[in-house]
BAFILUM-950698 format. One record per residue (C-alpha): residue number from 1; residue in three letters; chain; x, y, z. Coordinates in Angstrom, 1 decimal. Example, Ala and Ser with C-alpha at 12.3 -4.5 7.8 and 13.67 -1.06 7.14 Angstrom:
BEGIN
(1, Ala, A, (12.3, -4.5, 7.8)),
(2, Ser, A, (13.7, -1.1, 7.1)),
//
This chain:
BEGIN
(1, Unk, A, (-95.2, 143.0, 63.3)),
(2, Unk, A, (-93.7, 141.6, 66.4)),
(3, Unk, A, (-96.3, 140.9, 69.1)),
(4, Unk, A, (-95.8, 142.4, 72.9)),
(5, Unk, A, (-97.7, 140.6, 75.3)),
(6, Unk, A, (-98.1, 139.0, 79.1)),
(7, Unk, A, (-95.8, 136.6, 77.7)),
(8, Unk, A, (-93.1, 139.1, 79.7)),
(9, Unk, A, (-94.5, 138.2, 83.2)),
(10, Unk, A, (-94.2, 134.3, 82.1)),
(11, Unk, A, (-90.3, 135.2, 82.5)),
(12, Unk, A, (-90.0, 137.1, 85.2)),
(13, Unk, A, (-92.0, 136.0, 88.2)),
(14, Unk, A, (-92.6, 132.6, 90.3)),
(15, Unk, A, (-95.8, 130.6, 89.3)),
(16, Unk, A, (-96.8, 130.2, 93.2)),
(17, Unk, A, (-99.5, 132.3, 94.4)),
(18, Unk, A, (-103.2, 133.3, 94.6)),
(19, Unk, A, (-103.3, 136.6, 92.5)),
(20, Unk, A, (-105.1, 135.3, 89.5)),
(21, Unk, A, (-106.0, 139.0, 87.6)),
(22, Unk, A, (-104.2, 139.5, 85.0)),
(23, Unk, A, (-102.1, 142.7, 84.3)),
(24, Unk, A, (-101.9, 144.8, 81.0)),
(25, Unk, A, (-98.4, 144.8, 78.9)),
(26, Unk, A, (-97.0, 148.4, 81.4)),
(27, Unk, A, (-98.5, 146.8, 84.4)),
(28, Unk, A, (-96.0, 143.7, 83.1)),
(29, Unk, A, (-93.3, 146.4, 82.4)),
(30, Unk, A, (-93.6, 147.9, 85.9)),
(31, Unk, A, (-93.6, 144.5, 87.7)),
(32, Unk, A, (-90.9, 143.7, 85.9)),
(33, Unk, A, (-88.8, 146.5, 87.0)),
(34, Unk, A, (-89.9, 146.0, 90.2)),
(35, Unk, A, (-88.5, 142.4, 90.3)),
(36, Unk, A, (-85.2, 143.4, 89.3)),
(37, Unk, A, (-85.0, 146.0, 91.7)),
(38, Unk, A, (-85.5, 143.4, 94.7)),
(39, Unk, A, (-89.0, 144.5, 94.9)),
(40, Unk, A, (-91.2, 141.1, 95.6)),
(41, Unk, A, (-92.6, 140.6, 92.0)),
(42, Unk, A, (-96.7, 139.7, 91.6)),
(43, Unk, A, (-97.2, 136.0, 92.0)),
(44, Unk, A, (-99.3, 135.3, 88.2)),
(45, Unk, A, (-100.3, 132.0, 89.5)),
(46, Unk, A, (-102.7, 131.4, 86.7)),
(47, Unk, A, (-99.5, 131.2, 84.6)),
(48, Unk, A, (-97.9, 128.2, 86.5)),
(49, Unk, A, (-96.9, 125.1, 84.2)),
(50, Unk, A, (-95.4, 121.9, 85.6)),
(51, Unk, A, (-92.8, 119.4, 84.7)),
(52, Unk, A, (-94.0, 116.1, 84.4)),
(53, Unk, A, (-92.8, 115.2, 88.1)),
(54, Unk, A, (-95.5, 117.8, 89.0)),
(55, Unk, A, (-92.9, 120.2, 90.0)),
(56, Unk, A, (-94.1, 124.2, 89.8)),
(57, Unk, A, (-92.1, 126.1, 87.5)),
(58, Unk, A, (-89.9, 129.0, 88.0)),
(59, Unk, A, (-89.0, 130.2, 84.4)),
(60, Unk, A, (-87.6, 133.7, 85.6)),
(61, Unk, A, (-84.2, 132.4, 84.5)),
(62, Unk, A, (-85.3, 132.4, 80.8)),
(63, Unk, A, (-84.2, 136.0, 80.7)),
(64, Unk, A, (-81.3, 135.1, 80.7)),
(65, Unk, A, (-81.6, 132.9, 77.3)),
(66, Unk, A, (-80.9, 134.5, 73.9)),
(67, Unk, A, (-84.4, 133.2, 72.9)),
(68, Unk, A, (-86.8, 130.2, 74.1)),
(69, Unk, A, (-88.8, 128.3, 71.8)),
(70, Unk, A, (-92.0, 126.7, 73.0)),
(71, Unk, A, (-92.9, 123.5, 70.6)),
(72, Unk, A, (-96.6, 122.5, 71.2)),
(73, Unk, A, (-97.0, 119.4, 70.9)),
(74, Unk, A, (-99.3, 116.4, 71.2)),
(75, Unk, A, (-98.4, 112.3, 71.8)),
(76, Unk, A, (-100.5, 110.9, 69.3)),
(77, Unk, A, (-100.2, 113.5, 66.9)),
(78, Unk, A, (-98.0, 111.6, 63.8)),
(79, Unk, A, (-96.7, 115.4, 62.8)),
(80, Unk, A, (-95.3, 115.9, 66.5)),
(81, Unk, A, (-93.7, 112.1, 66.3)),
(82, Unk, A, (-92.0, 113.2, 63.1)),
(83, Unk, A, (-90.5, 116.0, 63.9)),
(84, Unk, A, (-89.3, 115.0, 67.3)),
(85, Unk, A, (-85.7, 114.2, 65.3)),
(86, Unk, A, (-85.4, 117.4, 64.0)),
(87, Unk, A, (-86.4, 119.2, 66.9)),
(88, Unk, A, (-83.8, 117.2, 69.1)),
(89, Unk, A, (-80.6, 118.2, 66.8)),
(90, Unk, A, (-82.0, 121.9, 66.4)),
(91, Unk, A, (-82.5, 121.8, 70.3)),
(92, Unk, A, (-78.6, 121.3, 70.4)),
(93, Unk, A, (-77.4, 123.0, 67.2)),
(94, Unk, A, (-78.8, 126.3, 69.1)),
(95, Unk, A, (-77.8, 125.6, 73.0)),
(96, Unk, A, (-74.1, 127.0, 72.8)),
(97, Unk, A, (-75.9, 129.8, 71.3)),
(98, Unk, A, (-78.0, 130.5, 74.6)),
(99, Unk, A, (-81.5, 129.4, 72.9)),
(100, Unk, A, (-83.0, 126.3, 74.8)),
(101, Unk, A, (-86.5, 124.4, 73.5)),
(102, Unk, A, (-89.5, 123.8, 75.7)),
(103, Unk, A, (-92.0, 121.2, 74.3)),
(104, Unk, A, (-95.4, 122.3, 75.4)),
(105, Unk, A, (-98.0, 119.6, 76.3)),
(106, Unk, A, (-101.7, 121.9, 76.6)),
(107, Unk, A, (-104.7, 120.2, 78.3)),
(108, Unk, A, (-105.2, 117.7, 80.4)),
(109, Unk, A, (-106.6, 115.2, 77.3)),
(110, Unk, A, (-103.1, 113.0, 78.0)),
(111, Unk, A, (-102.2, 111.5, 81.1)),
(112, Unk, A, (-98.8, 111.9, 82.4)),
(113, Unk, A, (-97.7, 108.0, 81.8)),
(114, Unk, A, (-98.1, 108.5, 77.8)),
(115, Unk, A, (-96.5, 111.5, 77.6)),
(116, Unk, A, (-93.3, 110.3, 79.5)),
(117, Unk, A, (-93.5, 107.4, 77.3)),
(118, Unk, A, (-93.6, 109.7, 73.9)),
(119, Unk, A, (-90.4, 111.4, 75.8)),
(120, Unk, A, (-89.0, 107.9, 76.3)),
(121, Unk, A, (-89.7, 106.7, 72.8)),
(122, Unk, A, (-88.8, 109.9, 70.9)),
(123, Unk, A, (-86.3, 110.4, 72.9)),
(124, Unk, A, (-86.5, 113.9, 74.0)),
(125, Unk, A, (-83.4, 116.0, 75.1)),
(126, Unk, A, (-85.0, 119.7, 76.0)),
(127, Unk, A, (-87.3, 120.1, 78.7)),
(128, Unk, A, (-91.3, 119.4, 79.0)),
(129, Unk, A, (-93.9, 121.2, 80.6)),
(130, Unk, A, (-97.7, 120.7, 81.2)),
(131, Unk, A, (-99.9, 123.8, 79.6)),
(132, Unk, A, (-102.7, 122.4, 81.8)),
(133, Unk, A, (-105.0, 125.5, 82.4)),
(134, Unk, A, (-104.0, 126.5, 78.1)),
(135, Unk, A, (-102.6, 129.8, 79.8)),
(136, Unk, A, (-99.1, 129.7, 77.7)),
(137, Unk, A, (-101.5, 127.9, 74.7)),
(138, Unk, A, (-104.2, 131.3, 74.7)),
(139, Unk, A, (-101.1, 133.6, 75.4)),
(140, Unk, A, (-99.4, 132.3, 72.2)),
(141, Unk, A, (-102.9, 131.8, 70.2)),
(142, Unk, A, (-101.5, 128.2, 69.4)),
(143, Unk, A, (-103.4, 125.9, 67.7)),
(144, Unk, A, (-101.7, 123.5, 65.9)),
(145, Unk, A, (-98.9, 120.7, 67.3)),
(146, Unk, A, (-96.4, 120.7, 66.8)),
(147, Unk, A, (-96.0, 124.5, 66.2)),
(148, Unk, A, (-93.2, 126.9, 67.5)),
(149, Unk, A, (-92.6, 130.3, 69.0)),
(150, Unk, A, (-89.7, 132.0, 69.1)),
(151, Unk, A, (-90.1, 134.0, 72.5)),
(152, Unk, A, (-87.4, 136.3, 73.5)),
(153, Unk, A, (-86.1, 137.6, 77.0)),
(154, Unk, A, (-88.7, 141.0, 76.8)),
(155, Unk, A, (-91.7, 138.8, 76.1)),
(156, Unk, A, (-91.3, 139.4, 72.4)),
(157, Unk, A, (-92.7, 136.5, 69.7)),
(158, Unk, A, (-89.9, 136.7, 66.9)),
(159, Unk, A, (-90.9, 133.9, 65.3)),
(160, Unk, A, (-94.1, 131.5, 64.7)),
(161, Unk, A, (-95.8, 128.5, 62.7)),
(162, Unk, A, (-94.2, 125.5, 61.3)),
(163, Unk, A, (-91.0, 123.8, 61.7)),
(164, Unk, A, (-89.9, 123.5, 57.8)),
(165, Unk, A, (-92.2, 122.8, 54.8)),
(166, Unk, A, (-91.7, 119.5, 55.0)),
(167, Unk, A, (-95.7, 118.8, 55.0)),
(168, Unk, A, (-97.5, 121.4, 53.4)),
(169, Unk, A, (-101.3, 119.2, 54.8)),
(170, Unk, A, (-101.4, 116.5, 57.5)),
(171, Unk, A, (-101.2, 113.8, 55.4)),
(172, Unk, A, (-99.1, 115.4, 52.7)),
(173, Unk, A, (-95.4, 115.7, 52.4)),
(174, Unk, A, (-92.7, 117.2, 50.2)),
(175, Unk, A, (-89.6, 114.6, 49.2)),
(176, Unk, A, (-87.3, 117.2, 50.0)),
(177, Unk, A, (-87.6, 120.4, 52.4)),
(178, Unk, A, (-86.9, 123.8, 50.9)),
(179, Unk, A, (-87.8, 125.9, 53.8)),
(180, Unk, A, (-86.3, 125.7, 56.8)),
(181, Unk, A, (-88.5, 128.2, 58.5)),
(182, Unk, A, (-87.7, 127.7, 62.2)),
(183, Unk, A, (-83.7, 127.4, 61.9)),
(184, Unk, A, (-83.5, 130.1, 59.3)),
(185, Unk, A, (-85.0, 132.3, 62.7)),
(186, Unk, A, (-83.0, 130.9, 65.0)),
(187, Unk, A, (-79.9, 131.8, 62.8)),
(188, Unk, A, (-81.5, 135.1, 62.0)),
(189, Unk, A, (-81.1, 135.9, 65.7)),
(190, Unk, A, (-77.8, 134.4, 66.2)),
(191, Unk, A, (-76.4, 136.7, 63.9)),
(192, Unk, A, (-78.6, 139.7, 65.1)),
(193, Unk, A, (-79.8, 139.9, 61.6)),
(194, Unk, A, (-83.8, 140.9, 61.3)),
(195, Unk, A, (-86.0, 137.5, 60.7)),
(196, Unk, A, (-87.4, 137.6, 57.0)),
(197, Unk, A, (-90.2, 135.7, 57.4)),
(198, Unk, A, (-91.4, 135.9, 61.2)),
(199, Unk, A, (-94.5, 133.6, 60.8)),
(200, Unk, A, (-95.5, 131.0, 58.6)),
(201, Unk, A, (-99.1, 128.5, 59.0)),
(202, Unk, A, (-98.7, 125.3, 61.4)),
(203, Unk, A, (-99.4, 121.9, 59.9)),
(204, Unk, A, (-100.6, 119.2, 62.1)),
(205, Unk, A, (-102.9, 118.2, 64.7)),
(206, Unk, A, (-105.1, 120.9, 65.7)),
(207, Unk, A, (-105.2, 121.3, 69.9)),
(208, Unk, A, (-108.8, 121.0, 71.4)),
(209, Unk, A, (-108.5, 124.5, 73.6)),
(210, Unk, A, (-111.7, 125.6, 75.7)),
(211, Unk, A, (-113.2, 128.6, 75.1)),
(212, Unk, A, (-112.0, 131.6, 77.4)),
//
């Protein structure tokens, strides 16, 4: 069953501001609507990420993408290294089709300096932001880098979990992938097809999240 959540106000309103209560899923709706009706939308600032230049986000425009997918993801983790390949070329296999990749850093555990050198290194093409506060990393219920969501432009997750089958545990992997979980989504909602399977278990690094 697809999942509705606040993941709708991540897209729609500017991550500056001193409201900090959060809203239920038709208080989203409404402020929403309100927004696109030139109505000043709420400022959610306990959703804010930032780029690794410490910029504040403004991810309002990722209503206008097909579908986003946010790839947690962790420096040391071996499983995030790994997959940084395949993530790249699905990153641009899926861009003329109007769905862009996000990797998704949570915490504060890394310092800035060795994730812009696991970006150097791996060579990373789609944008990263910092999860610092785990607001995006609770939202989701992620626990595992790397792992994906498929988030669409209504707040909807289409799809989550692993990447492919590749490794079925951290420290065991297949010689050959049979289940290419994550593109077989993406091309799902390319060709407005339903997604088959919608969410499969993360392998990997588990993420050290506070409790709420």
């Amino acid at each position: 069953m697809r999942a509705y959540f606040l993941l709708l106000i991540f897209f729609s309103v500017f991550f500056i501001g001193c409201q900090s209560n959060p809203g239920s899923v038709k208080q989203a709706l409404s402020t929403a609507s309100q927004d696109k009706n030139n109505t000043p939308a709420k400022p959610y600032s306990y959703l804010k990420l930032q780029t690794l230049e410490g910029r504040d986000t403004l991810l309002s425009s990722l209503m206008r993408n097909k579908a986003s997918v946010f790839i947690f993801l962790a420096p040391d983790c071996p499983l995030s290294q790994s997959y940084t390949l395949t993530l790249n070329e699905l990153s641009k296999i899926y861009l003329k089709n109007n769905i862009l990749f996000y990797g998704i850093f949570p915490g504060t555990m890394y310092c800035i300096e060795k994730i812009k050198y696991f970006r150097q290194k791996y060579l990373i093409e789609f944008p990263i932001l910092l999860d610092t506060n785990y607001t995006l990393t609770h939202l989701c219920n992620a626990t595992i880098t790397p792992e994906a969501f498929v988030i669409d432009s209504t707040g909807t997750i289409l799809y989550s979990g692993r990447i492919d089958n590749w490794a079925y545990e951290v420290s065991k992997k297949r010689a050959q992938i049979t289940e290419h979980d994550l593109q077989d989504a993406l091309e799902s909602i390319v060709n407005n097809k339903p997604i088959a399977v919608a969410k499969t278990k993360a392998v990997g690094c588990f993420i050290e999240v506070p409790k709420k």
